[in-house]
C-alpha positions in Angstrom: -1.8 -104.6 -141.4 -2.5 -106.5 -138.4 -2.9 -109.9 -137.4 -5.3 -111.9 -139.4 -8.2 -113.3 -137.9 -8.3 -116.1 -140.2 -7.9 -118.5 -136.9 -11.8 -118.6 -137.0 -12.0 -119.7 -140.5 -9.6 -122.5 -139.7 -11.7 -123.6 -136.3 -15.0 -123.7 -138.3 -13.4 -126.0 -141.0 -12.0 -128.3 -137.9 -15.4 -128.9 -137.1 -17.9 -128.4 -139.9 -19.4 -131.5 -141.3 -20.3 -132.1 -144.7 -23.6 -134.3 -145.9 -24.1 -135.3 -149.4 -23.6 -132.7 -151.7 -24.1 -131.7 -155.5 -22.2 -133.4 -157.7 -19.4 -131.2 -158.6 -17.4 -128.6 -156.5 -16.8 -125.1 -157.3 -14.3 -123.9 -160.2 -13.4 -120.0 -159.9 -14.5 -118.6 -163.3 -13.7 -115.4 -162.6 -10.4 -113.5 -160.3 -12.1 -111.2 -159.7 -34.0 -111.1 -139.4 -35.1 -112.6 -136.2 -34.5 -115.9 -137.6 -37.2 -116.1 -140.3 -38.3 -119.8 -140.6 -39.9 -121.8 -144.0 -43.8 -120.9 -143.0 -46.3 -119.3 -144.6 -46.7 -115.2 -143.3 -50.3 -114.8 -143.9 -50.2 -111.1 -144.4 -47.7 -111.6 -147.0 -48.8 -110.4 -150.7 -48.1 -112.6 -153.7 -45.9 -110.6 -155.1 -43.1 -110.8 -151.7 -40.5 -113.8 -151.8 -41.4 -116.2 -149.2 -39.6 -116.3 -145.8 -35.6 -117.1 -146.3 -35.3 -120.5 -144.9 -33.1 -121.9 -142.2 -30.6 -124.3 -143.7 -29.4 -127.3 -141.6 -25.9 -127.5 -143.1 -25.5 -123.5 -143.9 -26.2 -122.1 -140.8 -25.8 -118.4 -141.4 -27.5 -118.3 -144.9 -30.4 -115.5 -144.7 -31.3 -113.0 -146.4 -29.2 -109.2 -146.3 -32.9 -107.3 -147.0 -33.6 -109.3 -143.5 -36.8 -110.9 -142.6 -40.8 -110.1 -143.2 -41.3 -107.3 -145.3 -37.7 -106.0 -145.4 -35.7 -103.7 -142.8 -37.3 -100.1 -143.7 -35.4 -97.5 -144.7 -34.8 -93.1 -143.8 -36.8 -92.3 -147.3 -39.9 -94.6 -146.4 -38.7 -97.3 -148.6 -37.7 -101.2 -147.4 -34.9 -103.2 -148.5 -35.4 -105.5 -151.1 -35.8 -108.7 -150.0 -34.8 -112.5 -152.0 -32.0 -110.5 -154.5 -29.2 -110.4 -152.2 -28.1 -113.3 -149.8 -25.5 -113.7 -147.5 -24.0 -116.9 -146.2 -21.5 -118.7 -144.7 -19.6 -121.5 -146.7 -21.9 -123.2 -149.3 -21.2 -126.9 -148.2 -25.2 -127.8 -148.0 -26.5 -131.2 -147.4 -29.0 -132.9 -150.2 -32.4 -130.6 -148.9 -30.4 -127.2 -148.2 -29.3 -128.0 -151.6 -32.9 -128.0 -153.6 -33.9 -125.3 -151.5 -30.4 -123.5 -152.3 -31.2 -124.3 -156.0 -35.0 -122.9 -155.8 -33.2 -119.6 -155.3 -32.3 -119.6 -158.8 -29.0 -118.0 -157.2 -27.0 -116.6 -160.9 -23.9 -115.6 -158.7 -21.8 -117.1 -155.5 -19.3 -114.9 -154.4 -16.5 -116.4 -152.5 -14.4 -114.1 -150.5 -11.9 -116.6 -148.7 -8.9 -116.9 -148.9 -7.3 -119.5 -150.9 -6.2 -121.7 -148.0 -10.0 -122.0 -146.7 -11.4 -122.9 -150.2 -8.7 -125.4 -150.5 -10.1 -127.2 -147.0 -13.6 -126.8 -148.0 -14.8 -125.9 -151.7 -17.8 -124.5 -152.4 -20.8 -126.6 -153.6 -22.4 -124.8 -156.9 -25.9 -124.6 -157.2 -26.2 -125.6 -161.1 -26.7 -122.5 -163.2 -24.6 -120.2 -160.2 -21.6 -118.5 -161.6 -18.7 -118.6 -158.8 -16.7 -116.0 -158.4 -13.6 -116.2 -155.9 -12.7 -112.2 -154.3 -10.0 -113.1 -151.7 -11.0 -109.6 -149.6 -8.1 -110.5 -146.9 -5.6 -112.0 -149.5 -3.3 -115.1 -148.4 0.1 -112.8 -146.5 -0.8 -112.5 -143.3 0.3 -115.2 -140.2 -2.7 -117.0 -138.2 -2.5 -117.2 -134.9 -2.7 -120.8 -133.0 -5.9 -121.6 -130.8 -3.6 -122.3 -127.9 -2.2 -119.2 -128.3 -5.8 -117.3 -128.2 -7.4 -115.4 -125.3 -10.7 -113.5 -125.0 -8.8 -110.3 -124.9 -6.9 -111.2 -128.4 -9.2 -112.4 -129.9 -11.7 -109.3 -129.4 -8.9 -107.3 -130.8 -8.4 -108.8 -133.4 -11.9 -108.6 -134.7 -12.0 -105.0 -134.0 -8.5 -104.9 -135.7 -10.2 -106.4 -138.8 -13.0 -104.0 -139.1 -11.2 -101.2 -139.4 -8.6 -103.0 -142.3 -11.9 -102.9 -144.4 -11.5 -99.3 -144.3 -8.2 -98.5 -144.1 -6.4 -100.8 -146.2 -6.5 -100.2 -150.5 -6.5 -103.8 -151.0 -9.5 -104.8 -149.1 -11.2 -101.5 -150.6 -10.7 -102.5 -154.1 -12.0 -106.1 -154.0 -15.0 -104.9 -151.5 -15.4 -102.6 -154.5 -15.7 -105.1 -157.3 -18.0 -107.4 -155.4 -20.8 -104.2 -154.5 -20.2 -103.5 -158.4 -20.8 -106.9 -159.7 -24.4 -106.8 -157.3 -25.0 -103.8 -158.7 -24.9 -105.0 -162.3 -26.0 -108.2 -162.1 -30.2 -108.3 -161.8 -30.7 -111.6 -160.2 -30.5 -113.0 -156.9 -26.7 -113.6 -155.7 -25.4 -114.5 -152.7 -21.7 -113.9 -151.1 -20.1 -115.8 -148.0 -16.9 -116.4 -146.4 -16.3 -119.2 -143.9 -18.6 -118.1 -141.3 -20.5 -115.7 -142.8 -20.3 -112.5 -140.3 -16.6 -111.0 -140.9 -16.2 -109.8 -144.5 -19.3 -111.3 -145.2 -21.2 -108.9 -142.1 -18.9 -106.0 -142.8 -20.6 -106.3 -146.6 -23.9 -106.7 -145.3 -23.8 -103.5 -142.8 -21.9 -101.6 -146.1 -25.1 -102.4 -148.0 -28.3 -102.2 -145.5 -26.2 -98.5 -144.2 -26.1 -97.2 -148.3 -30.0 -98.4 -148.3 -30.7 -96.0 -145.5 -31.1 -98.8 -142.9 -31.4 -97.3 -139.4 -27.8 -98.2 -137.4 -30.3 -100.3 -134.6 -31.5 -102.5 -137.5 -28.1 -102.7 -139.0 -26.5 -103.8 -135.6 -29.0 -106.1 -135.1 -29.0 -108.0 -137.8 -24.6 -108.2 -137.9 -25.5 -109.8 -134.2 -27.7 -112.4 -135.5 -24.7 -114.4 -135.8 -24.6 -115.4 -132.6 -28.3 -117.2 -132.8 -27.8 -118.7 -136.5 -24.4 -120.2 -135.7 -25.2 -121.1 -132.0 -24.7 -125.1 -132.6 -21.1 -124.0 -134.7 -19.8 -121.8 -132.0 -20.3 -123.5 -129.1 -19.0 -127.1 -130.8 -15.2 -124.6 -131.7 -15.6 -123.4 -128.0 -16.1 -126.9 -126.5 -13.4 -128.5 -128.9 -10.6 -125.2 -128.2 -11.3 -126.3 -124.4 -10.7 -130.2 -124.7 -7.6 -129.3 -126.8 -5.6 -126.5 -125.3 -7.9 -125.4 -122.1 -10.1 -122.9 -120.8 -8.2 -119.7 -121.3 -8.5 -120.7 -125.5 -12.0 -122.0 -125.4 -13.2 -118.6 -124.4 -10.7 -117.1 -126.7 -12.3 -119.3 -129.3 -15.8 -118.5 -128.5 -15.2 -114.8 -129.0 -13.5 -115.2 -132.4 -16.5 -117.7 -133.3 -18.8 -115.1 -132.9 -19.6 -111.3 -133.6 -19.8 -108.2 -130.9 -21.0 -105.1 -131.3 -17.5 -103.1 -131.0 -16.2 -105.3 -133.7 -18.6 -103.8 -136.3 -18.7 -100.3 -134.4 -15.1 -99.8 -135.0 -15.3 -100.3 -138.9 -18.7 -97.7 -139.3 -16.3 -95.4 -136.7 -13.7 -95.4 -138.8 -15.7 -94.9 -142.0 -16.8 -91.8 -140.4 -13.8 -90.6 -139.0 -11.8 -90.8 -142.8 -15.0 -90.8 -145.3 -17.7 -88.7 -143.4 -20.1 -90.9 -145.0 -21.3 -94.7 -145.7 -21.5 -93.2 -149.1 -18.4 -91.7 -149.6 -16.7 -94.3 -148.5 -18.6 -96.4 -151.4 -17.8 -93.9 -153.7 -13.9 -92.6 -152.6 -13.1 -95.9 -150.7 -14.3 -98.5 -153.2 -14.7 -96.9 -156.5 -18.0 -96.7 -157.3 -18.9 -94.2 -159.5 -22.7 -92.0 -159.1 -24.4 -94.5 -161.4 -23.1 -97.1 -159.9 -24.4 -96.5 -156.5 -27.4 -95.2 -158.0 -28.0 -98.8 -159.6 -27.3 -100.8 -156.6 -29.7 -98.3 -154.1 -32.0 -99.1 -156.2 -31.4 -103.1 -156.3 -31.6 -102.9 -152.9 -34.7 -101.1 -152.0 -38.3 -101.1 -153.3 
């Protein structure tokens, strides 16, 4: 398997900041849009969830359905939108978390590895179940930031992508996270440290099985780079200070998302599944009625 790229998960811990929090941090109970902003749409009928809000302290929380109405889909449908979330880590300050809590969010999957929930636990919402799926597991070496280039660091990211695919391990827990949406009715969200890694490779998996056009679906993985502007360019600037230019830019690349990275993981489904689907269905597990369930969670 190659190189982790869990050197980004490290740099965002460096220099996240944490305001106050709920009261208790997260126990694993289990093993297992443009930027939409808190307004009013006044086109928007009764029965659609309000606008995803930007959160301060989570800065790449938003909805996986994306903004407005929903990205539309190939059979005339839209994606469901305020049922799936996606996030990076839940460490929200006192207003992210009442809004985070008005969600009324029943699961929060948490698919770091154990060394990143160690330097910065999750923050429940009360009444969330947490479930921890380590997608990359905890084998593989990280890389130094003085180490990192722009080069490296773009291949590793592309490297990634295509682990998602190819490697059994990362198939079977990527497997029991898109069944556990599937079964469970109510809004959920899933992160990892910066939300656009496992957490965008997810997202893509689930707008492409919805029949999301691959422009929409691209877009919305590159949102990244506008929700976690502030995060980014604070692990750029403090790579620089520490080890120089070479491995500021290095960092700024392995802060952020481009569109090879996610390319090479949708090329490779298609090259050894054929399909989005059959790579759901051989890759990860899911049986017809399984699929069948979550298509429909996800569109309406």
């Amino acid at each position: 398997m190659p190189t982790s790229v869990r050197v980004r998960y490290i740099l965002v811990a460096a220099i996240a900041t944490a305001g106050p929090l709920w009261g208790s941090i997260a126990q694993p109970t289990a093993t297992l849009g443009a930027v939409a902003v808190a307004v009013a749409e006044p086109s928007r009928p009764s029965d659609m969830p309000a606008p995803t809000p930007r959160l301060a302290s989570v800065d790449n929380f938003r909805d996986v359905a994306g903004p407005d109405a929903g990205y539309p889909t190939a059979s005339g449908t839209h994606m469901r939108r305020g049922v799936i979330y996606r996030s990076s880590a839940l460490r929200p300050d006192v207003t992210d978390a009442q809004v985070l809590d008005g969600l009324q969010l029943t699961h929060d999957y948490d698919l770091r590895t154990t060394a990143e929930i160690a330097d910065s636990p999750d923050i429940v919402p009360p009444g969330t179940t947490y479930v921890h799926l380590n997608i990359i597991g905890d084998q593989n070496p990280i890389p130094t930031m003085a180490d990192l280039s722009p080069d490296s660091a773009r291949q590793l990211l592309i490297d990634q992508n295509k682990v998602f695919v190819d490697d059994a391990g990362e198939r079977e827990r990527f497997g029991e996270l898109l069944r556990s949406l599937a079964t469970n009715p109510d809004p959920q969200v899933f992160h990892c440290t910066s939300g656009k890694d496992r957490t965008g490779w997810t997202a893509a998996v689930l707008q492409t099985l919805a029949g999301v056009s691959p422009d929409d679906v691209m877009n919305d993985y590159l949102l990244t780079n506008e929700y976690s502007r502030q995060s980014i360019d604070a692990g750029a600037e403090a790579a620089t200070q520490a080890y120089g230019a070479e491995a500021g830019a290095g960092t700024r690349v392995i802060l952020g998302v481009f569109p090879e990275a996610l390319q090479a993981g949708l090329d490779q489904v298609r090259a050894r599944y054929g399909t989005m689907e059959r790579y759901v269905a051989e890759g990860l597990g899911l049986d017809p009625a399984t699929i069948a369930a979550l298509k429909k969670k996800l569109t309406v």
